[in-house]
N, C-alpha and C positions, 0 to 999 in steps of 0.2 A: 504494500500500500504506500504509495504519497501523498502528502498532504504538504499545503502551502500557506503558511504566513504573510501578507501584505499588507504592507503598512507602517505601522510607528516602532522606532527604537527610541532607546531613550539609555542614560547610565544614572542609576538609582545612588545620589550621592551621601553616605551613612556620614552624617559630622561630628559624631559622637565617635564612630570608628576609626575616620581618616580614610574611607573605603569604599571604591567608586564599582560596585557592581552592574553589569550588562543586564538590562530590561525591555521593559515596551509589550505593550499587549500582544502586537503580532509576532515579533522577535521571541518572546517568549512562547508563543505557542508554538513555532517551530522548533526551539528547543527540547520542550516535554513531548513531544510528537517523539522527538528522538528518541529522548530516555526510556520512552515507550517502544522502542525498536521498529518505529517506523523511517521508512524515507521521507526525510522532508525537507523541507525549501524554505529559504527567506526570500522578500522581494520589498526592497523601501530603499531610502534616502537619504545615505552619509553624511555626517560633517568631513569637515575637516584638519579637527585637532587628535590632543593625544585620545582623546574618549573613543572617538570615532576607530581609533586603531585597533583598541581594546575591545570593542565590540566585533570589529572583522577579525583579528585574533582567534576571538573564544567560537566563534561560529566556525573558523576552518580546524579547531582543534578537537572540537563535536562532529566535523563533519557534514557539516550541513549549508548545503549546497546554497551559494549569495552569487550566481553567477552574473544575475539578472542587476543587481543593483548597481546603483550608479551614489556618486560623488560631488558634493558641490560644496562650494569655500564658506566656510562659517561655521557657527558650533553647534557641536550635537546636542539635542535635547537631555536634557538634566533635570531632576527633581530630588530634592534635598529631604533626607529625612532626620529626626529621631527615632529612638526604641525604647517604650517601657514597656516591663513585663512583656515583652514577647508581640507586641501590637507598636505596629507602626504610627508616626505619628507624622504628618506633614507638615513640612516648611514652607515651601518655596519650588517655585518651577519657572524656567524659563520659556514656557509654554510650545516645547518639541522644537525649540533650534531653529535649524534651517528648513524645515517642513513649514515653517510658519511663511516662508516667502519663495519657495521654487514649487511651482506644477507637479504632481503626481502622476500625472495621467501614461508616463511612460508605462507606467505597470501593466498597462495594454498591448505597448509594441509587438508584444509575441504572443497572439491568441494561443496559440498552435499549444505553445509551452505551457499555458495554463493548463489548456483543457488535458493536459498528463499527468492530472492530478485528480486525486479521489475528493478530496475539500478542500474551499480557498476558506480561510478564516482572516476577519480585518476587523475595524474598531471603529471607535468615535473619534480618537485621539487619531488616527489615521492617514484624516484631510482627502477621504478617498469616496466620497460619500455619493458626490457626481460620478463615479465610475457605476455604482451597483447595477443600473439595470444593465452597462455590458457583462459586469460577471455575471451576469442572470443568464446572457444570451447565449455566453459558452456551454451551458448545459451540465455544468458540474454544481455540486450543492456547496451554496458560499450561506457561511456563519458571520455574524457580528453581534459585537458584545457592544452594547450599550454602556455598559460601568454603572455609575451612580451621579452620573451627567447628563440629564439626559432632559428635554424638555419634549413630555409625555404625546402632545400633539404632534409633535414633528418627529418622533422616534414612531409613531404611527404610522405616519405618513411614509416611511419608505419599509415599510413591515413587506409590502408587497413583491418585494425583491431578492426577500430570507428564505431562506428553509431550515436556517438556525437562527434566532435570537436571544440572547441569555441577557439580563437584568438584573443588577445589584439594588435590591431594596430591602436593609437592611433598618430596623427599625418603622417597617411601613406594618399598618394593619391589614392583616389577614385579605379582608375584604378586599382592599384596594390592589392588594397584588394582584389574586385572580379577577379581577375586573381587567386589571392591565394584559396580564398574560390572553385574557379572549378577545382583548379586543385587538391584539397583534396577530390573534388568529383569525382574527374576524377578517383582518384588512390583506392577510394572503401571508401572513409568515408559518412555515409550514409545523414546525414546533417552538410553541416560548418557554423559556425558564426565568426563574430569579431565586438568584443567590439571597440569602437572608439573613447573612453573619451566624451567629447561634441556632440560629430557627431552622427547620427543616427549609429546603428545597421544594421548590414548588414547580411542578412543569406542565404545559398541557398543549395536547398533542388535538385536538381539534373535536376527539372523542373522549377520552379518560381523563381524569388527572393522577398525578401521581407526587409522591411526594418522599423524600428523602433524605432521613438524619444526617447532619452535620457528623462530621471526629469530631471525639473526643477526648484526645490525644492533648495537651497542656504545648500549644506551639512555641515554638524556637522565635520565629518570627512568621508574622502571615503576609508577607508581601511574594504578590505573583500564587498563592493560594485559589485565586478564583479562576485566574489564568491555568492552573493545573487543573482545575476542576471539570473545565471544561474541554481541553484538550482532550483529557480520559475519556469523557464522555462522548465526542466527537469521533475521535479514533475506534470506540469501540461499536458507536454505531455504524462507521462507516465498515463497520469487518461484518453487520448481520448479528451482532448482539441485539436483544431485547431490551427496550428502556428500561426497566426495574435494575435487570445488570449494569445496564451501562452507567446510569445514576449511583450505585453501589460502588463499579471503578471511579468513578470521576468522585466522590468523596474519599474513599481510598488512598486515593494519588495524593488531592490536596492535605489531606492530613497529614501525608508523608513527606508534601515538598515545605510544610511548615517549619519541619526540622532543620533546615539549607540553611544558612545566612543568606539578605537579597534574595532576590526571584528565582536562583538556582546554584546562588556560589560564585566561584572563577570571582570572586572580588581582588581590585588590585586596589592596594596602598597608597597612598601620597600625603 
């Protein structure tokens, strides 16, 4: 199986550590693709300092394949943390770097190369938003995760182009999540989820709901946790796993990538 990443990197800046770990929603999720023994791809939009190096670095030392991306003069996106008790805390972002001012739309160039992929997965944080309905047109199932960014009418509005959507609503009641998740099924996304911090997982698939325990496991740190979450889930639908299973691997995972420092490790010094 391959599966493909497109979109945002970013280096998760710890100032309490001194230790600038490799991240990004899509970046990451071709990572735990990996760790999951899949093939998989990155596809986004360098800077061009030391950050930038260390992210192409740790992706040709995983393996995984950036043949597609491209380079432009300016700094990588960055977002500054603390950590207490094991939960991240946010500082500061420089709102994804050089993604904030050069085009995306290359990620098109090569239809061909896309569609050699079992799923594209991309993000909010991505700037790729104007692409969807072509990943729709290649015929492969493309995921996007909303986060907990998301401005409800307009994360609706492009529902019609999913066949994954996952949702961090973490402190929302009960009601209002599945109100959320039918009405992204309503408007054409073909399964929605939302992450819920503590709270069970909610998913619904057009006919059933379903619903699934959080770990609970005492995490290391939960950054890139929901990114694992869903990668598992993704991957293992994409092999003909069952939802119940596959929502079972995909809390599995994240409770496991809790353990990591950053989103999966490879953290460098300075």
């Amino acid at each position: 199986m391959r599966v493909i990443g497109v979109g945002d990197n970013v280096v998760d800046d710890y100032r309490h550590a001194r230790t600038l770990y490799p991240g990004g929603n899509a970046l990451n999720f071709a990572v735990f693709a990996r760790m999951l023994d899949s093939d998989s791809a990155y596809l986004g939009l360098f800077g061009s300092d030391a950050a930038a190096e260390h992210l192409q670095d740790t992706l040709d030392v995983l393996g995984i394949d950036r043949s597609r991306c491209r380079t432009a003069d300016g700094p990588s996106g960055r977002a500054t943390w603390d950590l207490e008790d094991g939960q991240r805390i946010f500082v500061e972002s420089n709102g994804g770097g050089v993604s904030r001012s050069f085009a995306m739309d290359f990620v098109l160039d090569d239809p061909e190369y896309l569609q050699s992929f079992s799923i594209l997965h991309t993000s909010t944080y991505s700037h790729l938003d104007q692409c969807l309905a072509r990943f729709q047109s290649l015929g492969l199932p493309v995921s996007y995760d909303f986060s907990d960014d998301f401005d409800q009418e307009y994360a609706l509005s492009i529902c019609r182009y999913l066949d994954f959507g996952f949702f961090s609503c973490a402190g929302w009641p009960v009601g209002s999540v599945r109100e959320l998740l039918q009405g992204a099924r309503n408007q054409g996304c073909g399964m929605s989820v939302a992450t819920r911090g503590p709270e069970d997982v909610l998913l619904f698939d057009g006919e059933a709901w379903f619903e699934q325990p959080a770990g609970q496991a005492k995490p290391r740190d939960t950054l890139g946790a929901g990114d694992a979450f869903i990668t598992a889930f993704l991957v293992s639908c994409a092999s003909g796993i069952q939802i119940p299973v596959a929502l079972e691997r995909g809390a599995a995972f994240a409770a496991e990538v809790c353990q990591l420092p950053g989103a999966f490790g490879h953290g460098q010094r300075y």
